[in-house]
C-alpha positions as CSV (number, residue, x, y, z in Angstrom):
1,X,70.1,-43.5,12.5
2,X,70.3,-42.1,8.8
3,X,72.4,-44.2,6.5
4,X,73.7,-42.7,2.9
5,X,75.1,-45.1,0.0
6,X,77.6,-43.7,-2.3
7,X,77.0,-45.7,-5.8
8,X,79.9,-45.7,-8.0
9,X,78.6,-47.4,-11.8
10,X,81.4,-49.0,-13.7
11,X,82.6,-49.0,-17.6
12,X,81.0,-49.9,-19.9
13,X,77.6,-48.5,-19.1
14,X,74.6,-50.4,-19.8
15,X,72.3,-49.4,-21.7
16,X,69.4,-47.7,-19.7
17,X,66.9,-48.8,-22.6
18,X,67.7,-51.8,-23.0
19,X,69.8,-53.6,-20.7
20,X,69.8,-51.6,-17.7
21,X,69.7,-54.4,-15.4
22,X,73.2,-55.3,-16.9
23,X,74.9,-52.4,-14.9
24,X,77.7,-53.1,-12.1
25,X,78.2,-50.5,-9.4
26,X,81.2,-50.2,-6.7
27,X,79.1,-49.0,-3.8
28,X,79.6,-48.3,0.5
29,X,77.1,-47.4,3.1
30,X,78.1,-45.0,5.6
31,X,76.3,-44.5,9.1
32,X,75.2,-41.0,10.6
33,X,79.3,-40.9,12.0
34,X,81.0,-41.6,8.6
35,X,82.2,-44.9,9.5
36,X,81.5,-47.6,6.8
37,X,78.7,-50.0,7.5
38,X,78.9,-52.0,3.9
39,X,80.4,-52.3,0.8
40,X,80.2,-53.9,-2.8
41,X,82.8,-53.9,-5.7
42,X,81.3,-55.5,-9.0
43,X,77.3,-55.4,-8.4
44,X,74.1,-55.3,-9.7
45,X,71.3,-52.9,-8.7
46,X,69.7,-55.9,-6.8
47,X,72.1,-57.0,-4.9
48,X,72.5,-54.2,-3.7
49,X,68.8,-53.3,-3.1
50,X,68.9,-57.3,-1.3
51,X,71.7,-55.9,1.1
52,X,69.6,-53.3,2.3
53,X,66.9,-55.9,3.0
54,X,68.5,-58.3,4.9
55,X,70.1,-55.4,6.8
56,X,66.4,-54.0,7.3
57,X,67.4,-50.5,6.0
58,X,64.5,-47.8,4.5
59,X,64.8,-44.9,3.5
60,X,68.6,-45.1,3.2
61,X,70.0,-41.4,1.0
62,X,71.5,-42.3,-2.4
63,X,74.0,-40.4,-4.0
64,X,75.1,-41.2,-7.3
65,X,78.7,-40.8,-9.1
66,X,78.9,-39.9,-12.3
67,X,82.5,-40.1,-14.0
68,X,84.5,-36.7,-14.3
69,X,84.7,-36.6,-18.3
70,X,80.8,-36.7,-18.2
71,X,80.7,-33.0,-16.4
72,X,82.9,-29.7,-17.6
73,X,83.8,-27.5,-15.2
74,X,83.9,-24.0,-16.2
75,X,83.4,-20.6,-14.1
76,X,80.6,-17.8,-14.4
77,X,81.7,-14.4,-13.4
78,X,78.6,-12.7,-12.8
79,X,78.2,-10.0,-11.1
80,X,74.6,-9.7,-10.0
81,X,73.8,-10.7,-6.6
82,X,70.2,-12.3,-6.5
83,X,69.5,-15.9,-7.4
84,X,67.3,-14.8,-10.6
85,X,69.5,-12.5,-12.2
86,X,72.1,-15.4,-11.5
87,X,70.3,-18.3,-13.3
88,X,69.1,-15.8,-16.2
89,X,73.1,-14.7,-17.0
90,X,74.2,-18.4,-16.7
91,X,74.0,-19.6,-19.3
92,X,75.6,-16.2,-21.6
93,X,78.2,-16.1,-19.1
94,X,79.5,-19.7,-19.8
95,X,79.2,-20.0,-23.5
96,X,82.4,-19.3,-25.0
97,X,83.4,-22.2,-22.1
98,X,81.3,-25.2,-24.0
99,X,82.3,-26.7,-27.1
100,X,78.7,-27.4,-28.2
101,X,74.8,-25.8,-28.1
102,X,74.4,-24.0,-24.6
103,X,70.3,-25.0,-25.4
104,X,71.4,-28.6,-25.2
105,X,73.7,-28.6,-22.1
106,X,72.8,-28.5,-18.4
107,X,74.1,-26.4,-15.7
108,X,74.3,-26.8,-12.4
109,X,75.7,-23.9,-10.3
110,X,78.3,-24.0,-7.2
111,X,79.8,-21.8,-4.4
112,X,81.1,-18.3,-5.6
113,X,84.5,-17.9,-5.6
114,X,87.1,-14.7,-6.1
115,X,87.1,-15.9,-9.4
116,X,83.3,-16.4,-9.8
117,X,80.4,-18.9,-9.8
118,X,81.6,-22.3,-10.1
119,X,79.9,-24.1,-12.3
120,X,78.8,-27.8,-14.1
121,X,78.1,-28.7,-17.8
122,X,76.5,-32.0,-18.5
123,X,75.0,-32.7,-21.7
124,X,71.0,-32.9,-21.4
125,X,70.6,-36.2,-22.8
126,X,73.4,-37.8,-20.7
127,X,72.0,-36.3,-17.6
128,X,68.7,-37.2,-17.9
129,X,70.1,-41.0,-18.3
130,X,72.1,-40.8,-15.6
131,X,69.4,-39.1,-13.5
132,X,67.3,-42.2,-14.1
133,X,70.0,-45.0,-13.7
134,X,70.4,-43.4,-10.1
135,X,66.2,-43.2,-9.7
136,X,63.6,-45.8,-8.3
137,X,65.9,-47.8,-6.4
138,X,64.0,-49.7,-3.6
139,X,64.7,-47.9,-0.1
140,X,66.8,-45.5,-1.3
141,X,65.6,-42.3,-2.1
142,X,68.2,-40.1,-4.4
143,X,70.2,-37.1,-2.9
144,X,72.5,-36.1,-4.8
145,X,74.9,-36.5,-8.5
146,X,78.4,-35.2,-8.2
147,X,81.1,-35.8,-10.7
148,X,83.5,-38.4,-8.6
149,X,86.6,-36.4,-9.4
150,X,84.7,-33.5,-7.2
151,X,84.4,-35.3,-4.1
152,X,88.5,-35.6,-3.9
153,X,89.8,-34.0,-0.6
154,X,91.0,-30.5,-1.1
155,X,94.9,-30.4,-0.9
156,X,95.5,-26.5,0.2
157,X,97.4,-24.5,-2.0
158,X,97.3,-27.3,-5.0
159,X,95.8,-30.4,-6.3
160,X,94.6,-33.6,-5.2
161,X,95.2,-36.8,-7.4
162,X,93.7,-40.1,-7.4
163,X,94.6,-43.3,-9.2
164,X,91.7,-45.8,-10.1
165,X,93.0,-48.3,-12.8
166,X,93.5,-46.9,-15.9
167,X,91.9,-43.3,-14.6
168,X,93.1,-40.8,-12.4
169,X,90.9,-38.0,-10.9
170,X,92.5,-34.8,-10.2
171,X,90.8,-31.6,-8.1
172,X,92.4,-28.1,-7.1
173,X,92.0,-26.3,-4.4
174,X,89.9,-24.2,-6.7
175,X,86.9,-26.7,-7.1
176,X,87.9,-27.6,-10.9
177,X,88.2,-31.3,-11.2
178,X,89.1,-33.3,-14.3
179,X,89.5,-36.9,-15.4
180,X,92.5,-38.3,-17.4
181,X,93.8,-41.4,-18.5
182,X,96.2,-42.2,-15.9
183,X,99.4,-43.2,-18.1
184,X,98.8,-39.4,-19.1
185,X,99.0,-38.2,-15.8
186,X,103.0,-37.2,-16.3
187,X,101.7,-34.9,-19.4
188,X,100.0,-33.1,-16.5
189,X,102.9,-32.3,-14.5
190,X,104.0,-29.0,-16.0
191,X,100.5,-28.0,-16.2
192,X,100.4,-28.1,-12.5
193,X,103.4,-27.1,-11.7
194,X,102.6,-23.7,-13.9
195,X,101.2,-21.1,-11.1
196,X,98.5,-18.0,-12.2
197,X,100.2,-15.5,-14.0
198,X,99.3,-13.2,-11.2
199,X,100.8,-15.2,-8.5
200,X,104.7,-16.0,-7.0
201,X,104.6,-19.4,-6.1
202,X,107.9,-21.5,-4.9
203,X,105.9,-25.0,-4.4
204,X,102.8,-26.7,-5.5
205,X,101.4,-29.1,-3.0
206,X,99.8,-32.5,-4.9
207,X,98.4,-35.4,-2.8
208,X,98.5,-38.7,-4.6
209,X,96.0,-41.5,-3.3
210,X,96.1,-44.5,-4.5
211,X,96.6,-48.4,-3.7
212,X,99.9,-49.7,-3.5
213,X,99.6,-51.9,-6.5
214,X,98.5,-48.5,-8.4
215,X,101.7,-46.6,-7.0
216,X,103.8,-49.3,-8.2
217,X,102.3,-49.3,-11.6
218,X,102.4,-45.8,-12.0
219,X,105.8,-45.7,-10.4
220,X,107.3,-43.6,-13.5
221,X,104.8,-41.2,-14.0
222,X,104.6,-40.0,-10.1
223,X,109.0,-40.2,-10.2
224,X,108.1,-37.7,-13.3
225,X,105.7,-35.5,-10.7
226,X,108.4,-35.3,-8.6
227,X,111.1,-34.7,-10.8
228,X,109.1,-31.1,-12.3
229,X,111.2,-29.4,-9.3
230,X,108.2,-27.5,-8.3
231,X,105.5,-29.8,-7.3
232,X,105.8,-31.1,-3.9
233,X,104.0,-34.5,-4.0
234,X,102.7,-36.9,-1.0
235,X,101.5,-40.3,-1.3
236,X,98.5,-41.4,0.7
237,X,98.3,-45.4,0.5
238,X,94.6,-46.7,0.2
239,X,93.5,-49.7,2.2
240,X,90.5,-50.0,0.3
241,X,88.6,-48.8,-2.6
242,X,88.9,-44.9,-4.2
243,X,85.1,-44.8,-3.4
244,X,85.6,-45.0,-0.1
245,X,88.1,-42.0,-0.3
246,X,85.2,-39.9,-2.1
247,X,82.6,-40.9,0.4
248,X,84.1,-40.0,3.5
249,X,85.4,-36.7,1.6
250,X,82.2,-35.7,1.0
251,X,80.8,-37.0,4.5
252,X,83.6,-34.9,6.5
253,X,82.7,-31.8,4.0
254,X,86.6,-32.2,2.7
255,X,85.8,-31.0,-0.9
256,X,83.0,-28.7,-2.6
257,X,81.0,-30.6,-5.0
258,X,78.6,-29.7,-7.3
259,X,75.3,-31.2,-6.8
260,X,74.1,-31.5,-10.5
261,X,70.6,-31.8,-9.2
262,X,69.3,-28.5,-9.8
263,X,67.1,-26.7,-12.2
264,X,64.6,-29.8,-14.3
265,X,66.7,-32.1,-12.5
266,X,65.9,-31.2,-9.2
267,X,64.8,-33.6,-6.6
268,X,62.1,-31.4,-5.9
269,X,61.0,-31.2,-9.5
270,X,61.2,-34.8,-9.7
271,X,59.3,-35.4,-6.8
272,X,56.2,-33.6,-8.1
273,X,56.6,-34.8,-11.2
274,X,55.0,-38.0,-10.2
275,X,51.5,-36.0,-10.7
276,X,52.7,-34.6,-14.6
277,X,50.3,-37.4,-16.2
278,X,47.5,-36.3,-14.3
279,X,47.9,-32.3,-14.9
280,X,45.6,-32.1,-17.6
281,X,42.9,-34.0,-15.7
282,X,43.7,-32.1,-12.5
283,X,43.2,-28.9,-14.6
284,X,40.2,-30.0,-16.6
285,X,38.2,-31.1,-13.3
286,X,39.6,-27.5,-11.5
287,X,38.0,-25.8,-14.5
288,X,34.6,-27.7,-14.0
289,X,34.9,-27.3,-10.4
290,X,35.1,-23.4,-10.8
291,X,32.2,-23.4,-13.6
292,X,30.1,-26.0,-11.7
293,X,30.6,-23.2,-8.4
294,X,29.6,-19.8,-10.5
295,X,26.2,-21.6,-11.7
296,X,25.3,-22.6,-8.3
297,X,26.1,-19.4,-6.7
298,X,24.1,-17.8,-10.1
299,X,21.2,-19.6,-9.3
300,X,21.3,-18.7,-5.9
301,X,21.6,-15.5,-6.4
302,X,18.6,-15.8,-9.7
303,X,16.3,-18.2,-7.3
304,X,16.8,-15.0,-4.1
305,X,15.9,-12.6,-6.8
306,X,13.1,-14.0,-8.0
307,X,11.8,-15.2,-4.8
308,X,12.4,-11.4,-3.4
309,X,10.2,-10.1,-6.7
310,X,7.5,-12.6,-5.7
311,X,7.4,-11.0,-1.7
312,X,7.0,-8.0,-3.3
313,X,4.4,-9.2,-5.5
314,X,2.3,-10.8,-3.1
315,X,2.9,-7.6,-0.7
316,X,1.6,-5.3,-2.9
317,X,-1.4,-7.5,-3.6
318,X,-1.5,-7.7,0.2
319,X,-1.7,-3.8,0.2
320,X,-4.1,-3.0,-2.1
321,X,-6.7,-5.2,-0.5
322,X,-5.6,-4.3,2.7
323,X,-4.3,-1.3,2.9
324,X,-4.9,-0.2,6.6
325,X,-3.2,-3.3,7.4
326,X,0.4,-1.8,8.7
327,X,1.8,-5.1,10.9
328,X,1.8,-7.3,8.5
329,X,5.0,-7.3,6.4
330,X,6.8,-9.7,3.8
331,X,7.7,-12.3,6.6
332,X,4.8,-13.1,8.3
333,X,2.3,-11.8,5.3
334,X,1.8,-15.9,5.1
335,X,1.4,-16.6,8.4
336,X,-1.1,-13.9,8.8
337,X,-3.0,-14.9,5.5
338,X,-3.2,-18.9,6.4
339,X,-4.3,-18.2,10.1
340,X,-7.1,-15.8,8.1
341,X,-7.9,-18.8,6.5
342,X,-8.1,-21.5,9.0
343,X,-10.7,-19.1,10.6
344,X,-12.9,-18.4,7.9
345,X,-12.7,-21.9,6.6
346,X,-16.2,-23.0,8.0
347,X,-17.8,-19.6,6.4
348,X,-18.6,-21.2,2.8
349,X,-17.4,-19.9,-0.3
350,X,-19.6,-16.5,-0.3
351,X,-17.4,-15.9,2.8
352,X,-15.6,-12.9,1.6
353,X,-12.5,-11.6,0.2
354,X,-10.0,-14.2,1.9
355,X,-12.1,-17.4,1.1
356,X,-12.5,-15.6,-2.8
357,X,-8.6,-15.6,-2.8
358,X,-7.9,-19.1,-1.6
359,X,-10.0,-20.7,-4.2
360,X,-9.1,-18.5,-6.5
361,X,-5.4,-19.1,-6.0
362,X,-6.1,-22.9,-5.7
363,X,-7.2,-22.7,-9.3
364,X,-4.6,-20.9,-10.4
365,X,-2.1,-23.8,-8.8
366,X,-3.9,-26.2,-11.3
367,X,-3.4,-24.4,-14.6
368,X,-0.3,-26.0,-16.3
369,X,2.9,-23.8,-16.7
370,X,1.1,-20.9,-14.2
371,X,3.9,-18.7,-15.3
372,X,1.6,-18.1,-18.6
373,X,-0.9,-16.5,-16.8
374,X,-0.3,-13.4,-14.7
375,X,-2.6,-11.5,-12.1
376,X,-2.3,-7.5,-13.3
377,X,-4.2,-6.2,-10.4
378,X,-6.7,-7.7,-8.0
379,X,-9.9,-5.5,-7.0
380,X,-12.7,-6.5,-4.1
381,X,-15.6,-5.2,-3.5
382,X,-17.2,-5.9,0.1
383,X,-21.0,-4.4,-0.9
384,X,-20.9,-6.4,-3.7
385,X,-19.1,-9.5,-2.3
386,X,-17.0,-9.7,-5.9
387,X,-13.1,-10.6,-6.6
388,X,-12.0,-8.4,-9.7
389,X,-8.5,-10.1,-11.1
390,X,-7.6,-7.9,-14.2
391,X,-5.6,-11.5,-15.7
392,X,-3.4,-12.3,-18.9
393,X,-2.9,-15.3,-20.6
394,X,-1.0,-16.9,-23.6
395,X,-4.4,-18.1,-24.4
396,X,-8.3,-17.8,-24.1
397,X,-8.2,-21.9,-23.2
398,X,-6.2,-20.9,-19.7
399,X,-8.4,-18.1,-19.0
400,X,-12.0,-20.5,-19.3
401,X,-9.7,-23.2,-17.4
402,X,-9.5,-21.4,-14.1
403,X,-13.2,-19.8,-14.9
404,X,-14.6,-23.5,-14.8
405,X,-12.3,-24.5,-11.9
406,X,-14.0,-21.6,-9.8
407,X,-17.4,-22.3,-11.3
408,X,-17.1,-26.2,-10.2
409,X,-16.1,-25.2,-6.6
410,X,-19.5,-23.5,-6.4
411,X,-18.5,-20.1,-7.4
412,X,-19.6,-17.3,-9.6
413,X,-17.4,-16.5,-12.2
414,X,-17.6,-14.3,-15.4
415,X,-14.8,-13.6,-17.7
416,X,-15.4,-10.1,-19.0
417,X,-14.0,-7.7,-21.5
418,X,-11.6,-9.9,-23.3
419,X,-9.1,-8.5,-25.6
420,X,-7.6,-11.0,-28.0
421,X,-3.9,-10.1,-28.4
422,X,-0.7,-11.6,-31.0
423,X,0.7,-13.2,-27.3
424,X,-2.2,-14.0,-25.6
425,X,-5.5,-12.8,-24.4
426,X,-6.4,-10.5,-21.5
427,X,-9.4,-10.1,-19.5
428,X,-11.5,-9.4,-16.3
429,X,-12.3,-12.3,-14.0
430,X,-15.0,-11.8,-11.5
431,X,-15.4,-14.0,-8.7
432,X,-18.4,-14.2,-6.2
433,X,-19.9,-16.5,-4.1
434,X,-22.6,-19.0,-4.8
């Protein structure tokens, strides 16, 4: 079963800096049906967190009340139809409405009406403290601000009035709500009682609600209500609270309030706002994420290339000592050379073109950094029994090192027509066998 609690803070506010724990709330719990399940008048944030305890309650909806004087109703007659265009005109369409910087006030938008968009002013600064008196309360998770003088029940055709102490909430029909002192409320009378200037209108319906110790404290302002000859007035007697009243308004969808949890405010917004400290992280480490991804996939792609250059490489080598050799491709050019190998092995080193190449390439597997020295072309000659390798190096030293490598494996070699170079030196090696 879900459970909401209406939460009601009382003058004077503490404050939220300082002495926040010093704030008293009137509060009731109402079940899924509407029907009251708790209340509180007079208490602190943890006695009313405790309540929930004892009562074994999670996840209970919380929907603050803010006063009426803290939001300004006002209307927005906008024409445009789609939610962007909306928000965008807002704040232009309101202006002239708001006795102070339109940057520095936030609005929060209602139903549309005949006479346009209702709509809410709070200050910014205000909203964002009440916005965090009604936030991080133990097993309550927050639904919803309203100004309490919105959650009256609509009287049709007029105005609904509420006494609490020394303030009375009114609401029209309309959606406008207001808060006055309530030994003013008489000054109000002929304002009510005044219809559009476009309308005929014999009687003004007003329901008063209040306790009876209210009505008979206000006895002469409501005998002035009544006296204005055009508002017809009806009491409704409250057993208990003016909360109460508000909460099973708003329960039984009696009034239209304005949820001033839109926009920055949003519970949405708020929600994922828990992550804000961690943005720049998040985004630093997506960044290196995306950069750590592009190198790996461009060496990939560098280590295919070169490794699709060397195939080709060692196929053309392949070639030009072989060149009637047409099964042999690029993926089994290794298979077919190490199995020529294995056979030959026992042969000695004047075995032929294949044992030539092995030692030869054995020595070449020696020579530090063997991307100095590069095989141009690679010549045999069977009558002879000789390995040609037309070779560069970045110097003479690497060129005698594989020479003497051969030489101690029982080889011939002979480095012939050297040409000394500004990068290096090139010459002709000739291999043989012993």
């Amino acid at each position: 079963m879900s459970y909401r609690l209406y939460v009601r803070p009382l003058p004077p506010f503490a404050d939220p800096d300082t002495t926040p724990d010093a704030q008293l709330y009137n509060w009731v719990l109402l079940d899924a049906g509407g029907d009251s399940q708790a209340r509180g008048a007079g208490d602190r944030k943890e006695d009313i967190e405790q309540t929930l305890v004892q009562n074994d309650l999670e996840n209970v909806l919380l929907v603050g009340l803010l006063p009426g004087e803290e939001a300004l109703f006002c209307t927005a007659d906008i024409p445009a139809k789609q939610s962007r265009f909306v928000y965008q005109a807002l704040p232009y369409a309101v202006e002239e409405q708001i006795a102070q910087d339109i940057e520095s006030v936030h609005l929060a938008m209602g139903n549309r009406t005949e006479h346009g968009f209702r709509v809410a002013a709070v200050d910014h600064k205000r909203m964002a403290e009440w916005v965090a008196m009604f936030s991080g309360w133990e097993h309550l998770k927050l639904e919803a601000i309203y100004p309490d003088a919105g959650l009256l029940p609509v009287t049709e055709g007029g105005w609904s009035i509420c006494i609490d102490g020394e303030t009375a909430m009114l609401a029209s029909d309309q959606g406008e709500w207001l808060s006055v002192q309530a030994r003013n409320l008489a000054m109000f009378a002929q304002t009510l009682a005044l219809p559009p200037s476009d309308e005929v209108v014999a009687e003004v319906a007003v329901t008063v609600y209040g306790t009876e110790q209210e009505f008979e404290h206000q006895q002469a302002d409501l005998a002035e209500l009544r006296s204005s000859g055009r508002l017809v007035v009806r009491e409704e007697r409250l057993e208990l609270m003016p909360l109460e009243l508000l909460a099973h308004a708003h329960h039984h969808h009696l009034c239209q309030p304005i949820n001033l949890c839109q926009g920055e405010y949003s519970i949405r917004s708020r929600k994922s706002g828990a992550l804000n400290p961690w943005k720049p992280l998040i985004a630093v480490a997506s960044v290196w994420f995306v950069i750590q991804i592009g190198v790996e996939v461009g060496m990939g792609l560098y280590h295919q290339q070169k490794a699709d250059q060397t195939r080709e490489e060692a196929m053309a080598l392949y070639r030009q000592a072989f060149p009637d050799d047409s099964r042999t491709h690029a993926g089994n050019v290794r298979r077919v050379v190490e199995g020529q190998l294995r056979q030959l092995q026992s042969d000695g080193p004047d075995a032929g073109f294949i044992a030539l190449m092995k030692y030869t390439g054995e020595q070449y597997s020696t020579i530090p950094d063997t991307g100095s020295v590069v095989f141009n072309s690679v010549n045999y000659s069977s009558n002879r029994g000789e390995l040609v390798v037309d070779v560069r190096a970045d110097s003479y030293n690497k060129l005698s090192t594989l020479r003497n490598g051969l030489t101690s494996q029982g080889l011939t070699a002979e480095i012939g027509s050297v040409v000394n170079e500004s990068d290096g030196a090139r010459g002709r090696l000739t291999v043989s066998g012993g």
